[in-house]
N, C-alpha and C positions, 0 to 999 in steps of 0.2 A: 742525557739520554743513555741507556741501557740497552749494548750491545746481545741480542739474541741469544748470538753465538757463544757465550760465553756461560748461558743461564740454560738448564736441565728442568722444566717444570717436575713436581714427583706426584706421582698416582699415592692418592690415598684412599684406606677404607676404611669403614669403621666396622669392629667386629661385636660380635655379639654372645651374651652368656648363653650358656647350652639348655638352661632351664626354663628360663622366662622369653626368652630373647631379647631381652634388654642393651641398651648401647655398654658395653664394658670397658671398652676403650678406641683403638685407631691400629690401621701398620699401614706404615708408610713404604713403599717398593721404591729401594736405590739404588738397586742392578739386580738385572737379571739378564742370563747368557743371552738370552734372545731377543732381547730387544733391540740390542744394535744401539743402543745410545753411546756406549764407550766403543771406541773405535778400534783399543787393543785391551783385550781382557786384564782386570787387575791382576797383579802378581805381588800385590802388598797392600793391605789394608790395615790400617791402624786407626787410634785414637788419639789426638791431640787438645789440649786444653790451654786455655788463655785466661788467666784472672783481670780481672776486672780491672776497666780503662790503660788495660797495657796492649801494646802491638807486637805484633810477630812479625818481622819482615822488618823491611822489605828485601826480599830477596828473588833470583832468579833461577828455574832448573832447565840445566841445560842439553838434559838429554830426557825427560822424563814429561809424561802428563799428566796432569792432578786434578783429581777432582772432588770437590770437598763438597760438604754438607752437614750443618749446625745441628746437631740434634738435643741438645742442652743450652737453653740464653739462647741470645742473642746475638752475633757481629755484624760488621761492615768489611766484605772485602774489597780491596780498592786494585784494582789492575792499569798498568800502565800500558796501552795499547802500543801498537809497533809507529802510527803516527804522534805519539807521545799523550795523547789527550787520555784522562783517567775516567775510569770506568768505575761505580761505586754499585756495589751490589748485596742489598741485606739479607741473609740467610738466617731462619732461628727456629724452636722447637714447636712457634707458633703461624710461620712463613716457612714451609721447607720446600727447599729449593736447591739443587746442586750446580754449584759453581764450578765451571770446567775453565782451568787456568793451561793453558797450551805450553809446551816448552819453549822456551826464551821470551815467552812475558811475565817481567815483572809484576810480584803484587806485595800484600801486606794485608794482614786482616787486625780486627780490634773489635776485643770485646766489650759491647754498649750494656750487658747485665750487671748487677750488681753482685752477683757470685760467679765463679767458673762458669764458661762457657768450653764446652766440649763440640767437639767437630770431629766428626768420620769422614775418612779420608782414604780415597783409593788412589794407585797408581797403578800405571803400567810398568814402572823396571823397579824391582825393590830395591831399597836403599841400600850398603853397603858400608861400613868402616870406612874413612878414609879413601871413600871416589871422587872428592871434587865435584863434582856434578853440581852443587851448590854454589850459586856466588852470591854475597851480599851486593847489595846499592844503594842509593840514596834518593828517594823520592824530594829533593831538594826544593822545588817548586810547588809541595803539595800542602796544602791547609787542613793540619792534624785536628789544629785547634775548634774546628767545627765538632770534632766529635769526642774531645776528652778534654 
């Protein structure tokens, strides 16, 4: 089961040519000041990629809030919640969905596409050279093998 708290539904629209009005594509809304869905305004948003059937993680930030969303492929992020039970949550350019990982829960994501998977990702404290603020761990218990 699939903790709420942890998943951002995202508003989509689809947009239209100026001539015909035809469908010409989609925009997907992933913050906006106003909504109130991030709790502390980003102050770093970047781009991160994951090739295919490799993981990122798992690791923990321990001052920071993240919140990611797939917009290229496909992943699995996997969160270890604070009663240890993992939380598995798919985000991709055809499910978009923002995953809000809290400070001091561990996670790990993995790319299920068969090319790079790209993820936009906001924070509330930007990263730094050298702050620690990262720790590695080891999801010890957790069955990778289901998905790679």
């Amino acid at each position: 089961m699939i903790d709420s708290e942890f998943i951002v539904k995202l508003e989509k629209h689809e947009t239209k040519d100026i001539h015909d009005n035809h469908t010409n594509g989609e925009l997907t809304v992933i913050w906006r000041d106003w909504d109130k869905i991030i709790k502390n305004h980003p102050k770093m948003i970047y781009i991160s990629s994951v090739n295919p059937d490799e993981i990122k993680g798992p690791h923990i930030h321990t001052k920071r809030e993240s919140y990611f969303t797939c917009i290229e492929g496909e992943v699995v992020f996997i969160l270890k919640t604070e009663n240890g039970e993992y939380q598995e949550i798919l985000s991709g350019d055809k499910n978009p969905v923002m995953v809000h990982i809290p400070k001091n829960i561990p996670s790990a994501h993995i790319n299920l596409s068969p090319k790079p998977s790209k993820i936009l990702a906001l924070a509330d404290i930007s990263w730094k050279p050298n702050d620690n603020e990262m720790k590695n761990v080891l999801f010890e218990d957790y069955d990778w093998k289901k998905w790679i």
